[in-house]
C-alpha positions in Angstrom: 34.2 -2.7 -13.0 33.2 -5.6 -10.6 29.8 -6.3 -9.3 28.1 -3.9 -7.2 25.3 -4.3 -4.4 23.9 -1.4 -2.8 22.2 -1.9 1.0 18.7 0.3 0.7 17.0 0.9 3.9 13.5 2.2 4.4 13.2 6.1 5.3 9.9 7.4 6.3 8.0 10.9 4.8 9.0 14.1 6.9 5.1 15.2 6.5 2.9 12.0 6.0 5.2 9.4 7.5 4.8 7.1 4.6 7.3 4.6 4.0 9.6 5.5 1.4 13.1 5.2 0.2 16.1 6.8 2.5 17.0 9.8 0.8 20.9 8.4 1.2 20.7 5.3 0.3 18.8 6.4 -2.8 21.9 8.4 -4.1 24.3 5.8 -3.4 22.0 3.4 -5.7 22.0 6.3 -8.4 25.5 6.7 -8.0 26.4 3.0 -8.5 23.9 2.3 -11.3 25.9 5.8 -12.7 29.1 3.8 -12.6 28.6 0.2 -12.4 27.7 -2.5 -15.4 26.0 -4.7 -12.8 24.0 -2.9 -10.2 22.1 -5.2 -7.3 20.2 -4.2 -4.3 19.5 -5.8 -1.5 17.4 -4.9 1.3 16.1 -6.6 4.6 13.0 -6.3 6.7 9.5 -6.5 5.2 9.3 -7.1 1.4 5.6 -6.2 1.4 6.0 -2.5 2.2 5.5 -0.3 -0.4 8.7 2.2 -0.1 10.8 -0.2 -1.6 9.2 0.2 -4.9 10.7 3.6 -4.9 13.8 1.8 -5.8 12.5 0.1 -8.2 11.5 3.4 -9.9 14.9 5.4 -9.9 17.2 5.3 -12.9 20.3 7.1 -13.3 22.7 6.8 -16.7 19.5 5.6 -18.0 19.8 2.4 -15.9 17.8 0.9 -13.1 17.3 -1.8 -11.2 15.3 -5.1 -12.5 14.8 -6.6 -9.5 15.2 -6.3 -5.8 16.4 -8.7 -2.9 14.4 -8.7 0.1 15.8 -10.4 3.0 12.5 -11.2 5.0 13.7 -10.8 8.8 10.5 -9.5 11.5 11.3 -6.5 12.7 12.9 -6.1 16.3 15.7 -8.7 15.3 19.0 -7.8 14.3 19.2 -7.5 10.3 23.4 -8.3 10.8 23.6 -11.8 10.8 21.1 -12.6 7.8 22.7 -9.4 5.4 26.6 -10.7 6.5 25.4 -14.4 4.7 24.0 -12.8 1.8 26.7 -10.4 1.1 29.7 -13.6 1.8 27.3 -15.8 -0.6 26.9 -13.1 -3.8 30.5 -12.1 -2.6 30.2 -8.2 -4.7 33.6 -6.5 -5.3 32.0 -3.4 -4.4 29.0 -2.7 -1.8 27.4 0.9 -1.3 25.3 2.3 1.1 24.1 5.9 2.5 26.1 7.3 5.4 23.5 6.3 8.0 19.6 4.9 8.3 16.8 7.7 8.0 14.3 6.3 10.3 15.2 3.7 13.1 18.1 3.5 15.4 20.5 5.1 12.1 23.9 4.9 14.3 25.8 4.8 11.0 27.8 1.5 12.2 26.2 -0.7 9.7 29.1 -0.3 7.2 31.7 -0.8 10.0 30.0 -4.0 11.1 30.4 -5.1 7.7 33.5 -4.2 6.8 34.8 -5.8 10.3 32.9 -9.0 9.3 33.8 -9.7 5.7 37.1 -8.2 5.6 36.4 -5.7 3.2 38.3 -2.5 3.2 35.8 0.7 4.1 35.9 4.2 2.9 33.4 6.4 4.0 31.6 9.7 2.4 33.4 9.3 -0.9 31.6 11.1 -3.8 33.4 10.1 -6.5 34.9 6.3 -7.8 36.9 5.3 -11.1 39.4 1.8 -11.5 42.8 2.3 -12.6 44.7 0.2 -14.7 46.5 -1.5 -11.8 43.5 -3.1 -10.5 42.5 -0.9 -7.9 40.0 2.4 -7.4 40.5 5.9 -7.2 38.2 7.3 -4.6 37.2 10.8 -4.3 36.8 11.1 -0.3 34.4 14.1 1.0 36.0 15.9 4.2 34.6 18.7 6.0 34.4 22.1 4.8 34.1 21.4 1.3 37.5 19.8 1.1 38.4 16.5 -0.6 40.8 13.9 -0.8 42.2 11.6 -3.5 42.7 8.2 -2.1 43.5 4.8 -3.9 42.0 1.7 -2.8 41.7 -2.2 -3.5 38.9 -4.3 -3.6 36.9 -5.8 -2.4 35.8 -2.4 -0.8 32.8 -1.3 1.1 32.1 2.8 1.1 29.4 5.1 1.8 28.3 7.5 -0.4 28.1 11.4 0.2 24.6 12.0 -0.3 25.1 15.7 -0.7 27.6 15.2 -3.3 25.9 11.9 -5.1 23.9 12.0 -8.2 19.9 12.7 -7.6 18.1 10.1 -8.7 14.9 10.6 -11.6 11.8 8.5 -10.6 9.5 6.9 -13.3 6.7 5.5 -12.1 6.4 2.5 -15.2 10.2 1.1 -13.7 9.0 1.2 -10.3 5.9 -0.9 -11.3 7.6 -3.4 -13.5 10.6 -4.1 -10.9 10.2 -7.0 -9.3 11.2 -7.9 -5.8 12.6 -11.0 -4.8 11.9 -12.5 -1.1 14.6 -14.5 0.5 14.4 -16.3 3.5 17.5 -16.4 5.8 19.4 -19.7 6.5 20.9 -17.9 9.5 19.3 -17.0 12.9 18.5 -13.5 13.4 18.5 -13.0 17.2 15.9 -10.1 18.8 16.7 -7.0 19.8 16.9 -5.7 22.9 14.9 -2.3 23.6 16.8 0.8 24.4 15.9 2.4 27.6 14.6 5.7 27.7 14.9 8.4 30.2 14.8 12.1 30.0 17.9 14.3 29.4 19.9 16.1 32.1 20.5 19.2 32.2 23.7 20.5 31.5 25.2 22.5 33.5 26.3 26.2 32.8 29.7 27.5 31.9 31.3 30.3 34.0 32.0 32.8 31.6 35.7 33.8 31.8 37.1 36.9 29.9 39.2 35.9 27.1 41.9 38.9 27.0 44.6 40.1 29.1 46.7 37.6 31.2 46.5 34.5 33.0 46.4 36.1 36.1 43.5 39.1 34.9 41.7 36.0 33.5 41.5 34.1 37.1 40.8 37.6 38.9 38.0 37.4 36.7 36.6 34.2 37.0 37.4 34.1 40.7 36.5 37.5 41.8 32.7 38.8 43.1 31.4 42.1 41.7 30.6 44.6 44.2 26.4 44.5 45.5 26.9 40.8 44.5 27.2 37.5 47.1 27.2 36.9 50.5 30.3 37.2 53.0 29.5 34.7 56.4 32.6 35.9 59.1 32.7 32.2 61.2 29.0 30.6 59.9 27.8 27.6 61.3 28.3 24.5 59.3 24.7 24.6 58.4 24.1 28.1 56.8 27.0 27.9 55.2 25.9 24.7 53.6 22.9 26.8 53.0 24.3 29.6 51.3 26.5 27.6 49.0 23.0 25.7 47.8 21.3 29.0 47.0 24.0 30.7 45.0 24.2 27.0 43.4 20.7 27.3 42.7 21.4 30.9 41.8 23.2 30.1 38.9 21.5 27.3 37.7 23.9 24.6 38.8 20.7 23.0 41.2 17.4 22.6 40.4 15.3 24.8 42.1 13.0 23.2 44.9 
């Protein structure tokens, strides 16, 4: 089995909003230290918070982690750059990471990013991993509906891990206080962010409801037709109320917002 390195972000506590470890990225660590010989972690932001001791803490097989690598980067600046340069420097046969972040933007392209930049092959959701004799991995791919799929894959190979399907990890609190985490500075420039701009959702607009049985034709009568007591019929309007009418049955139905 190669090396593996698993990418841990920081989650945060539904109900107290501490820091803590992402509840996916925690199962794709227990699933690698479940499978692998050697096992590293890597994560990058602040290596004082106190979340990423909950790595330090999880075993799984009996296994867990000695040390973890903090890539120091401030936050507001993209992580990309300085985690691409690590990753091409240890050069891991296999890298693992949770489907997508638990607290911050957690778009779920971090693995693709990856994969684009180091020419890895990605998988993602798999749930289960075991080489064969040829060299390469059988992968255990999670699809929806409870279904899987048996795929067979080369390395070097970047996946995500199912976190409804991975191993839960067990916590001891001794582990987590005798881990050590490593800082490393980044020889590469980590360029800010810029901030995402925020503006209320529109409205969506309702459906017609059309009846789903008989024939086209009964279908359009339906959709197309007024009930009896219901609208308005204008003989030769002026341009004006009929502009008028149309906005209040608009408004009517919810298509305008009512003044």
């Amino acid at each position: 089995m190669p090396d593996i390195t698993v990418i841990c972000s920081l989650g945060r506590h539904p109900a107290s909003g501490r820091p803590r470890a992402a509840i996916a990225d925690a199962r794709a660590l227990a699933f690698a230290l479940s499978i692998g010989d050697t096992v590293r972690a890597v994560h990058v932001g602040n290596p004082e918070s106190p979340g990423l001791r909950d790595y330090l803490g999880q075993t799984a097989a009996r296994r867990s982690l000695d040390c973890l690598d903090v890539i120091e980067v401030l936050e507001g600046r993209d992580i990309r750059p300085a985690l691409i340069d690590y990753l091409r420097t240890q050069q891991p046969g296999l890298i693992f990471a949770g489907t997508r972040a638990e607290d911050g933007e957690g778009s779920g392209m971090l693995a693709y990013d990856l994969a684009a930049a180091l020419g890895y092959t990605l998988v993602p959701a798999i749930d289960g991993l075991s080489p064969t004799v040829d060299g390469r991995f059988a992968l255990t791919q999670v699809l929806p509906r409870g279904r899987r799929r048996a795929l067979e894959v080369a390395a070097p190979l970047i996946a995500t891990v199912d976190a409804a399907s991975a191993p839960r990890p067990v916590f001891a609190q001794a582990r987590a206080r005798r881990g050590r985490i490593q800082t490393i500075t980044p020889s590469v420039e980590c360029p800010e962010i810029e901030a995402p701009t925020v503006r209320p959702a529109r409205a969506r607009p309702k459906r017609i409801k059309v009846s789903g049985g008989g024939s086209a034709a009964d279908r359009l009568r339906a959709a197309s037709e007024t009930q009896a007591g219901q609208g308005q019929l204008m003989i030769d309007p002026d341009a004006e109320d009929a502009a008028r009418a149309i906005a209040d049955y608009l408004r009517t139905e919810g298509f305008l917002a009512q003044r």
